[in-house]
C-alpha positions as CSV (number, residue, x, y, z in Angstrom):
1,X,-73.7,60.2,17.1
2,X,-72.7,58.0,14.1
3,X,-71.8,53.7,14.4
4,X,-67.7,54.0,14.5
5,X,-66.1,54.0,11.1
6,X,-65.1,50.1,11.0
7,X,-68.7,49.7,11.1
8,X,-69.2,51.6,7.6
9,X,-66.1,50.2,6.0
10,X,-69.0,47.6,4.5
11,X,-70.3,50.3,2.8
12,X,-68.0,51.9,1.7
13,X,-67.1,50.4,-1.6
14,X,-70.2,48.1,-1.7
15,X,-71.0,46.6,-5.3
16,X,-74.2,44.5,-6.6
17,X,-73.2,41.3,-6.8
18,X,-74.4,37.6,-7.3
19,X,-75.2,37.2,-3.7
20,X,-75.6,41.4,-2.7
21,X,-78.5,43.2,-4.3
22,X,-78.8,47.4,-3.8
23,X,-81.8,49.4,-3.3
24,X,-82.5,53.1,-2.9
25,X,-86.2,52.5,-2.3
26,X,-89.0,49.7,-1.3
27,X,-89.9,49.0,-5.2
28,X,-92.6,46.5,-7.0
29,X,-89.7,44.4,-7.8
30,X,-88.7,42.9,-4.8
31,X,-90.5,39.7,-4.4
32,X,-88.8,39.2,-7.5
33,X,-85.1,39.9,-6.4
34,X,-86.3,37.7,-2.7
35,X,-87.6,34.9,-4.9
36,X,-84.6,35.1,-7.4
37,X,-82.2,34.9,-4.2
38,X,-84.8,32.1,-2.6
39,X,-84.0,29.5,-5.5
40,X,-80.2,30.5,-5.5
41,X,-78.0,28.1,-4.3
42,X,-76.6,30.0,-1.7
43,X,-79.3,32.6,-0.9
44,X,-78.0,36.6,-0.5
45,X,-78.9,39.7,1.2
46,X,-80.7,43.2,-0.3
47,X,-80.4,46.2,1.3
48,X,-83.1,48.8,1.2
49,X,-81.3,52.8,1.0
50,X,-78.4,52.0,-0.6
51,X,-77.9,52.7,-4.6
52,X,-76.4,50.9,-7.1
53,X,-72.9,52.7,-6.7
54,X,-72.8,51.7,-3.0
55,X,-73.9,55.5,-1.8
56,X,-76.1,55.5,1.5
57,X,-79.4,57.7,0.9
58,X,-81.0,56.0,3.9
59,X,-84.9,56.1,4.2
60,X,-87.6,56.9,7.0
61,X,-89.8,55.1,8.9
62,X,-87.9,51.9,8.9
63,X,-90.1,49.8,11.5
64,X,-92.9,51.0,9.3
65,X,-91.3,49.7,6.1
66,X,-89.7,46.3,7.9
67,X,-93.2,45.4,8.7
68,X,-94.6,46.4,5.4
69,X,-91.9,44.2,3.7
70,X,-92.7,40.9,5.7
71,X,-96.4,41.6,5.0
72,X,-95.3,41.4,1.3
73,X,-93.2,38.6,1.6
74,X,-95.6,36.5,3.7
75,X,-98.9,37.2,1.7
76,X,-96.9,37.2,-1.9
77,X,-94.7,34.4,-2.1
78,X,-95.0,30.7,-2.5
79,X,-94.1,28.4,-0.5
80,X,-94.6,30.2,2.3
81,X,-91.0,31.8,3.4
82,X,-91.8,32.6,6.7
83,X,-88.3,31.6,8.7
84,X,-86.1,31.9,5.8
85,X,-85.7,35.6,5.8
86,X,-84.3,38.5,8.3
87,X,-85.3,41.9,8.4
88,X,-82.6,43.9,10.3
89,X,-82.6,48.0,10.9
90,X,-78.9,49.0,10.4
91,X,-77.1,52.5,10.2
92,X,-74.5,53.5,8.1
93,X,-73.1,57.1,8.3
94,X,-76.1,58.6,10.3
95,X,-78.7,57.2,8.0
96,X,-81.4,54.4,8.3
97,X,-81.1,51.5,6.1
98,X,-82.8,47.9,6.0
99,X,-80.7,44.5,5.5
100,X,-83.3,41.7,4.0
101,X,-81.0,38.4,4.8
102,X,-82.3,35.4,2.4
103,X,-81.7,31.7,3.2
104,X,-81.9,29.7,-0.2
105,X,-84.8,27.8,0.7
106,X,-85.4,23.9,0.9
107,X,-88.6,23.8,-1.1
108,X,-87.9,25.1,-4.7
109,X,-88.8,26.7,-6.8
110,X,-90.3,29.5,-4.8
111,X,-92.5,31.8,-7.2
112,X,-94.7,35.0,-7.2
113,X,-98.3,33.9,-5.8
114,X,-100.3,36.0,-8.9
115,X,-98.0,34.8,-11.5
116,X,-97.9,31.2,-10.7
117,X,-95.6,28.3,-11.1
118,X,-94.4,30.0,-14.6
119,X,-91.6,31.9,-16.3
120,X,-93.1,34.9,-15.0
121,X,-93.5,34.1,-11.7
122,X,-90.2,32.4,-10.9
123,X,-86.7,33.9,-11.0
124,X,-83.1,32.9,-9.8
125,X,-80.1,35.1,-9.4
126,X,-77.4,35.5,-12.1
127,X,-74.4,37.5,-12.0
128,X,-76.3,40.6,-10.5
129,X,-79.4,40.1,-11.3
130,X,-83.1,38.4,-11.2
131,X,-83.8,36.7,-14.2
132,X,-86.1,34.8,-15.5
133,X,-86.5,30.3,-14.8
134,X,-86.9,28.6,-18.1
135,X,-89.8,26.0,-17.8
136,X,-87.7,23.3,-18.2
137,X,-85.6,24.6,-15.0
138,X,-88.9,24.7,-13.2
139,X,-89.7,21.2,-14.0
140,X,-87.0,20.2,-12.7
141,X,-86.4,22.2,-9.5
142,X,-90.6,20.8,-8.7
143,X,-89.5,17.3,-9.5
144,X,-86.7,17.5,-6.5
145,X,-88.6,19.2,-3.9
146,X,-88.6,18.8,-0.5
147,X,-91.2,15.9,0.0
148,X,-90.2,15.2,3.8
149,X,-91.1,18.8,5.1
150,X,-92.2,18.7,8.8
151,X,-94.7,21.3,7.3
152,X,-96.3,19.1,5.2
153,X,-96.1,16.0,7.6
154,X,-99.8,15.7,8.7
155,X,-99.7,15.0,12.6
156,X,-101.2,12.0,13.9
157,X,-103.1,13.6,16.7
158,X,-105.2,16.7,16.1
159,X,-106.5,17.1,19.0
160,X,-104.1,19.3,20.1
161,X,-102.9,22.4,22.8
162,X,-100.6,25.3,22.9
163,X,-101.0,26.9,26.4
164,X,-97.0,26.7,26.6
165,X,-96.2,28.0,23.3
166,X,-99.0,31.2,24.4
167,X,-97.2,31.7,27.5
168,X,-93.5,31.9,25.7
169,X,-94.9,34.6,22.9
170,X,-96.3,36.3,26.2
171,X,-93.3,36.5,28.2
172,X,-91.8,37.9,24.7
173,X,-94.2,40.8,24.3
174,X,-95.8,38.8,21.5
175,X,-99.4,37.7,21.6
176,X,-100.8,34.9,19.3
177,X,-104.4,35.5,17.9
178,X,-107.1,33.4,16.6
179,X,-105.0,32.6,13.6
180,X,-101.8,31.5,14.8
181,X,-101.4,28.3,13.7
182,X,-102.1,29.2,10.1
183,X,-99.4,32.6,10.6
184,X,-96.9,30.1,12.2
185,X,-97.0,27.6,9.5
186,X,-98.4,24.8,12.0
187,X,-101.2,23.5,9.2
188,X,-100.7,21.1,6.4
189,X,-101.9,21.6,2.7
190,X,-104.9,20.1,3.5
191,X,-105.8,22.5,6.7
192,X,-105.1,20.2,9.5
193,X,-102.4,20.4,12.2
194,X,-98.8,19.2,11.0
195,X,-95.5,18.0,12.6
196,X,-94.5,20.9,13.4
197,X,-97.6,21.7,15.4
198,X,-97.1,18.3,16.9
199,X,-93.9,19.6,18.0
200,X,-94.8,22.6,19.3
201,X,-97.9,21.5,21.3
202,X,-98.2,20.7,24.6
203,X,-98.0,17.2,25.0
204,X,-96.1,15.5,22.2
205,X,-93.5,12.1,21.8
206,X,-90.4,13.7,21.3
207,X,-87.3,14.0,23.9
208,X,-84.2,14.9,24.1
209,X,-81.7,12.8,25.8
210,X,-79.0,14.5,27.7
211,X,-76.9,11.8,29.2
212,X,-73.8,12.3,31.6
213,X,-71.1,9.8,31.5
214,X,-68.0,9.1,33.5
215,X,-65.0,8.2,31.9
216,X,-64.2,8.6,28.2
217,X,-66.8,6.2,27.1
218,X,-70.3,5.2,27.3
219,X,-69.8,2.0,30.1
220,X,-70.8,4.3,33.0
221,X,-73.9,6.0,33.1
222,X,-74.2,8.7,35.5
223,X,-76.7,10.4,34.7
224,X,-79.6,10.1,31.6
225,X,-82.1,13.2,31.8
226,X,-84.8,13.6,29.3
227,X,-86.3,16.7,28.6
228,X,-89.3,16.2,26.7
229,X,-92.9,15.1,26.3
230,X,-93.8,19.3,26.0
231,X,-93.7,21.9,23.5
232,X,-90.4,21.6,21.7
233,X,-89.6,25.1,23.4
234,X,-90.2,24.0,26.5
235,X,-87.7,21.4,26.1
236,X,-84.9,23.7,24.5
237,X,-85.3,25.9,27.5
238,X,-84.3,23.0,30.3
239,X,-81.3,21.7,27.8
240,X,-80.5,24.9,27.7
241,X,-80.6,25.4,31.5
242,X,-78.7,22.4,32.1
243,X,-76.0,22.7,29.8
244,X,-75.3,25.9,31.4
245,X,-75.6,24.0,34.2
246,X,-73.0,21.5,33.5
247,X,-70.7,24.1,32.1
248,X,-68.9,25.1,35.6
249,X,-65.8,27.6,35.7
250,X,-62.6,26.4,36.8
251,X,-60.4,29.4,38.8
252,X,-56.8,29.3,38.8
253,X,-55.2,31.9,41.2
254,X,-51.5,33.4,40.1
255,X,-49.4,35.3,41.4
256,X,-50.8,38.4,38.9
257,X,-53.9,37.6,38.1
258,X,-57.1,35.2,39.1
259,X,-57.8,33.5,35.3
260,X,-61.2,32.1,35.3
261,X,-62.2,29.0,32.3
262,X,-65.3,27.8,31.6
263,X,-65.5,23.8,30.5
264,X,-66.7,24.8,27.3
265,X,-67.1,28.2,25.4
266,X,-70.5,29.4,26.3
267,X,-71.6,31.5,23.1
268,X,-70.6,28.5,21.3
269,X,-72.3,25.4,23.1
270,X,-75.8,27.7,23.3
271,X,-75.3,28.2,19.5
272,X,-74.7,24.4,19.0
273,X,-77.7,23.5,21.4
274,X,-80.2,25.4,19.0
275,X,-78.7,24.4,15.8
276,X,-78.9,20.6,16.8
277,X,-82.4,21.3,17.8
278,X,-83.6,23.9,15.0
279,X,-82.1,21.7,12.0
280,X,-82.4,18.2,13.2
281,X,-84.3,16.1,11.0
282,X,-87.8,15.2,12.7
283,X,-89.3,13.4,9.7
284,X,-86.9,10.3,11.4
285,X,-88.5,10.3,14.5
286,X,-85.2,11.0,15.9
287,X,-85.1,13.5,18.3
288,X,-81.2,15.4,19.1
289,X,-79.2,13.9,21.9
290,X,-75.8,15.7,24.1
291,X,-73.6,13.4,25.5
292,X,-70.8,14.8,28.5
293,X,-68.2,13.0,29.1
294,X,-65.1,13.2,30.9
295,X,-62.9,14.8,28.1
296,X,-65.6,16.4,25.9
297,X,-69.0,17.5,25.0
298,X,-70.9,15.8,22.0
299,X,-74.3,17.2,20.3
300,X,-75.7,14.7,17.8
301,X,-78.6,16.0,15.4
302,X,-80.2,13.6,12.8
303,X,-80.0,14.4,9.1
304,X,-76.6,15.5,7.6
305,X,-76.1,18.7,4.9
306,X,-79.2,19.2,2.9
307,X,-78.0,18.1,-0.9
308,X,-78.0,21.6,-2.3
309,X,-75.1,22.7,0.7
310,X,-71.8,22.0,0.3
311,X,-69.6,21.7,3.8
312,X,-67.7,24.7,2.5
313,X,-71.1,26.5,2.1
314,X,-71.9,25.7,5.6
315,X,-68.6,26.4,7.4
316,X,-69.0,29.9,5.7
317,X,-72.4,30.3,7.1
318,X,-74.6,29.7,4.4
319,X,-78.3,28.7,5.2
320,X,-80.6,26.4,4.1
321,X,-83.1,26.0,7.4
322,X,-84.2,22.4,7.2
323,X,-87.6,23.4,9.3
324,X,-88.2,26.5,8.1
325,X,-91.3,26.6,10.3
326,X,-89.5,26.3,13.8
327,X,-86.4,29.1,12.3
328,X,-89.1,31.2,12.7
329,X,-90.5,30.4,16.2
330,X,-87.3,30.3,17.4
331,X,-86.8,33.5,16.0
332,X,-89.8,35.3,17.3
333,X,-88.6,34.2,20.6
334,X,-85.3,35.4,20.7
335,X,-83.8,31.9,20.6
336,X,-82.3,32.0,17.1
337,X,-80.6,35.9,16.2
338,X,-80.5,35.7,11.9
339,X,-79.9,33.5,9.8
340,X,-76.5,32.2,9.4
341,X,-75.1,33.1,12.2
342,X,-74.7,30.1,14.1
343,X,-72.1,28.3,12.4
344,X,-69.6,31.3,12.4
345,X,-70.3,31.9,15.8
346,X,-68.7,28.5,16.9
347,X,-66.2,28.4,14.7
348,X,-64.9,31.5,16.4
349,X,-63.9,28.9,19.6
350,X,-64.0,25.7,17.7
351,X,-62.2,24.6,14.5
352,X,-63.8,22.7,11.9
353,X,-62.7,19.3,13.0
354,X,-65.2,19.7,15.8
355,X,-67.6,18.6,13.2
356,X,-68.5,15.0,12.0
357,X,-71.1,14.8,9.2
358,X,-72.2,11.0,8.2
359,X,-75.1,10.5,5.2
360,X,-77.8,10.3,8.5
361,X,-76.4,12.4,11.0
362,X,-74.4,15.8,12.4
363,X,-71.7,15.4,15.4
364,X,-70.5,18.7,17.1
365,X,-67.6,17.5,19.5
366,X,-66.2,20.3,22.1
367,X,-63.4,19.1,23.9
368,X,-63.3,20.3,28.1
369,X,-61.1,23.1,28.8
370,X,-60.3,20.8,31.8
371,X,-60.3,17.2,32.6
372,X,-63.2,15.9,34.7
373,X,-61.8,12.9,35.4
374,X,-59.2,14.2,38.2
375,X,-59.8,13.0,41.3
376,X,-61.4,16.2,43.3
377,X,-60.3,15.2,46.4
378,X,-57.0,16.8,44.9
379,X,-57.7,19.7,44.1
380,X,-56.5,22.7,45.6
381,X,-57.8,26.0,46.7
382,X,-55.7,27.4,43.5
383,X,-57.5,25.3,40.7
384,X,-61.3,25.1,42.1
385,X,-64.0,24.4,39.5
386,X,-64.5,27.8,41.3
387,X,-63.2,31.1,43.1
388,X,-61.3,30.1,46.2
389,X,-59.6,33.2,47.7
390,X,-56.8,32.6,50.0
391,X,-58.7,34.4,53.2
392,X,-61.7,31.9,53.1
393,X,-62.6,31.3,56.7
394,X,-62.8,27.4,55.9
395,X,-61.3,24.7,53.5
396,X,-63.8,23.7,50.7
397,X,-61.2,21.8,48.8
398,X,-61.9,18.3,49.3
399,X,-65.8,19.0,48.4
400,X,-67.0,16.8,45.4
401,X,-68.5,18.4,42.4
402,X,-71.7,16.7,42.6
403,X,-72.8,18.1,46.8
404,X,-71.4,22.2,45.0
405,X,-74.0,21.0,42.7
406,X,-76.4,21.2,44.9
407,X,-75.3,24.0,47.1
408,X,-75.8,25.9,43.9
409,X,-79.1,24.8,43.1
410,X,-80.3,25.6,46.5
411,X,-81.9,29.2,47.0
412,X,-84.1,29.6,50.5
413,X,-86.2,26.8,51.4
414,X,-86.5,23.6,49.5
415,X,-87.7,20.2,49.5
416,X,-85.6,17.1,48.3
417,X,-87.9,16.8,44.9
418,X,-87.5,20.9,43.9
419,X,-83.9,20.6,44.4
420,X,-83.1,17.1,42.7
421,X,-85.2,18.8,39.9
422,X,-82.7,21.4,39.3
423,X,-79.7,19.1,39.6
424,X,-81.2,17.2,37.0
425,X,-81.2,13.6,38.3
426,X,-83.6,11.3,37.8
427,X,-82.3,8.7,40.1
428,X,-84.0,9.5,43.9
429,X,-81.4,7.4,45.7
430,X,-78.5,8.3,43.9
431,X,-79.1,12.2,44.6
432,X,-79.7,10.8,48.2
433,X,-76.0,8.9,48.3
434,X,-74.1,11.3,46.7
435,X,-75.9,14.7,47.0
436,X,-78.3,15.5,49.9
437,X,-76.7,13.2,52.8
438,X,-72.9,14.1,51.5
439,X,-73.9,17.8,52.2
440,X,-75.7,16.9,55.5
441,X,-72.4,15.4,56.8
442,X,-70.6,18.0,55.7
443,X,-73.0,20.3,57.6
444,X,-73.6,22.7,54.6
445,X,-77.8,22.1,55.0
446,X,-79.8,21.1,57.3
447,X,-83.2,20.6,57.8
448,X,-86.1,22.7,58.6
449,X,-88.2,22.0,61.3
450,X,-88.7,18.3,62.7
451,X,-86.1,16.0,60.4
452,X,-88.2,13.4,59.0
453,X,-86.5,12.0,55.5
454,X,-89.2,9.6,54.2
455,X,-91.6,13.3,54.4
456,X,-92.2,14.5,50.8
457,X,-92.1,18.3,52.1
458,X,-89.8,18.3,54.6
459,X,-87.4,20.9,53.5
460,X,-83.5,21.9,53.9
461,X,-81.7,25.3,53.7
462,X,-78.1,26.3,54.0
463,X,-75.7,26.5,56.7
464,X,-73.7,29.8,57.6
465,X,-70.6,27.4,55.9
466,X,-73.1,26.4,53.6
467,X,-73.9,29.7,52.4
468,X,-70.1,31.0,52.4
469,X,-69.4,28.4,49.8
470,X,-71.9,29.1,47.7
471,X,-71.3,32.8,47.7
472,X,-67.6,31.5,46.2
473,X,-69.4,29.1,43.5
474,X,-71.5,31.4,42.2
């Protein structure tokens, strides 16, 4: 069965162009068309089985051949471009084909490794096709190179382990070998460990702040969680977790239908966490920060555009990955899809003006589908943060946000500690205040066994009313 004919409408009249290069076949030129595309200004895309008139021939083998063309990338390019290309299998009218996505990368000029730094070893893409640098254009694209790279930023501390970045390529059916951190790009020039490998270990200095306000300002703290100290994977996994968290579903019951609204669109806030993350500018020590507040959502990243990326460029998806070393990480692990398609993604549910860009900094703003600053003890069974069918055998409607907070985060038997850890508060007494005892009054827990508070394992499970709740929040 063939992809549907919208699909191949791509195809169909498909021409070379200054940013679209055709190939019937894997030839000896193409580290010269992906190094001509590398030192472009706004990077482009080959595909492999297609010929110069735009006909599909398709080719065989293609997980043979992707691997085959990232071994030639990797091993025949300099700088390294590991995390500033894709390799995606496509099919167009029943046939195989390859699409090799090119970032412009951040470290020019790129150049073929046995031809050197020299006319013949560096290229750039003109009209439609590779040509030649002059040496004078090579001077001066060296000259302006990228001297803040986490890559080449030697960490401070070299004594350092990667059990959590081993279990993560694990749990992806990928297993790091002996050379890893010189495949991953986690060594400087000189051999020894960089920033980036800093980042990734263990144990680092970096975290990321998400703080929970309430009001429309920053007077009233709520809530400041760090997530941090760990590999820098490790700490975009519990963002992510509780973002997704923090990102309830408000039901409103019609007469026709139930309509169900998240506070913020979800594709779009994941794809904002990991750009924040992936692109923010480590060489300042600054690590990303989200901010919730009552009205609206804000992701702050250090480092604006890079120079050679024009906002237009970067509204229409254009890439230049400032850490070219994590793109690729986060790429093996399934947290980043291809290259550009972040941006587009949110602009799909957000409009431009979402986005603030300063000379230091990036500011993604979402504003709430709903206003958090109602008081809940208003709300009605018709516009919940959740489902509330008329037939419910009891009236949740005058339960805060924070005690469904916990119902939610509650699953068997748990101890004050494992489920203050999922909420994601740091302060012991203010869970206690406004979480666990609320509930206990409410009688939707209750303790196990002998009640004894001050007992670091004394554990609490849900109530029968507890439980019907919770089967409505989730």
């Amino acid at each position: 069965m063939g992809v549907p004919y919208h699909l191949n409408l791509k195809f169909k009249h498909m021409k070379e162009s200054y940013r679209t290069e055709l190939k019937a076949i894997i030839t000896d030129s193409l580290e010269k068309e992906v190094v001509a595309f590398l030192n472009s200004r706004e990077g482009g895309v080959i595909y492999i089985g297609v010929d110069d008139n735009g006909i599909i021939l398709g080719i065989d083998n293609t997980d043979a051949q992707q691997l085959q063309i990232k071994d030639r990338l990797k091993n025949n390019i300099l700088p390294n471009c590991l995390g500033l290309f894709d390799i995606i299998g496509e099919e167009a009218e029943e046939k195989d084909i390859i699409k090799i996505i090119v970032a412009s990368g951040p470290e020019k000029p790129y150049y073929i490794k046995k031809m050197g730094m020299s006319e013949k070893g560096c290229y750039i893409r003109i009209g439609t096709a590779a040509e030649p640098m002059t040496t004078r254009m090579i001077e001066g694209l060296f000259a302006r190179r990228t001297r803040n790279s986490i890559g080449k930023i030697r960490s401070n501390q070299q004594k350092l382990k990667f059990e959590q970045l081993r279990i993560y390529y694990d749990e992806s059916g990928k297993r790091l070998n002996a050379k890893f951190p010189e495949n991953l790009g986690l060594l400087s020039e000189d051999g020894a460990f960089n920033y980036v490998a800093f980042l990734m270990s263990d144990i680092n200095s970096i975290s990321i702040k998400v703080a929970k306000y309430k009001g429309k300002n920053r007077v009233h703290l709520l809530e400041n969680n760090e997530y941090g100290y760990c590999s820098i994977i490790k700490a975009t996994k519990k963002v992510l977790d509780k973002l997704e968290f923090e990102n309830t579903t408000r039901s409103r019951i019609t007469s026709k239908e139930r309509i169900d609204t998240r506070l913020w669109n979800a594709i779009a806030l994941r794809e904002a966490i990991i750009n924040a993350i992936v692109h923010n500018d480590y060489s300042y020590e600054v690590p990303p920060k989200f901010e919730i507040f009552d009205d609206r959502i804000e992701i702050t990243s250090a480092g604006s555009l890079p120079d050679l990326l024009s906002q237009e460029e970067f509204f229409e998806g254009f890439s230049i990955p400032r850490n070219q070393e994590m793109m690729r990480i986060f790429k093996d692990l399934e947290l980043v899809e291809h290259l550009g398609s972040g941006i587009p993604r949110i602009l799909e549910a957000y409009p431009k003006e979402c986005f603030k860009f300063t000379e230091n900094f990036l500011r993604m703003t979402f504003p709430n589908a709903w206003d958090l600053s109602e008081d809940e003890s208003e709300v009605t069974p018709h516009d919940t943060p959740h489902d509330t069918p008329h037939d419910t055998p009891h009236d949740f409607s005058d339960i805060s946000l924070s005690v469904k907070k916990l119902l939610l985060a509650i699953n068997g038997e748990m101890t004050r500690k494992e489920i203050q850890d999922i909420v994601g508060l740091k302060d012991r007494k203010y869970f206690r205040e406004n979480y666990l005892l609320k509930a206990l009054d409410l009688e939707l827990i209750i303790p196990v066994g002998i009640y004894n508070e001050k007992d670091k394992t004394q554990k609490y499970m849900l109530t029968e009313k507890g439980k019907a709740l919770q089967k409505q929040l989730i």
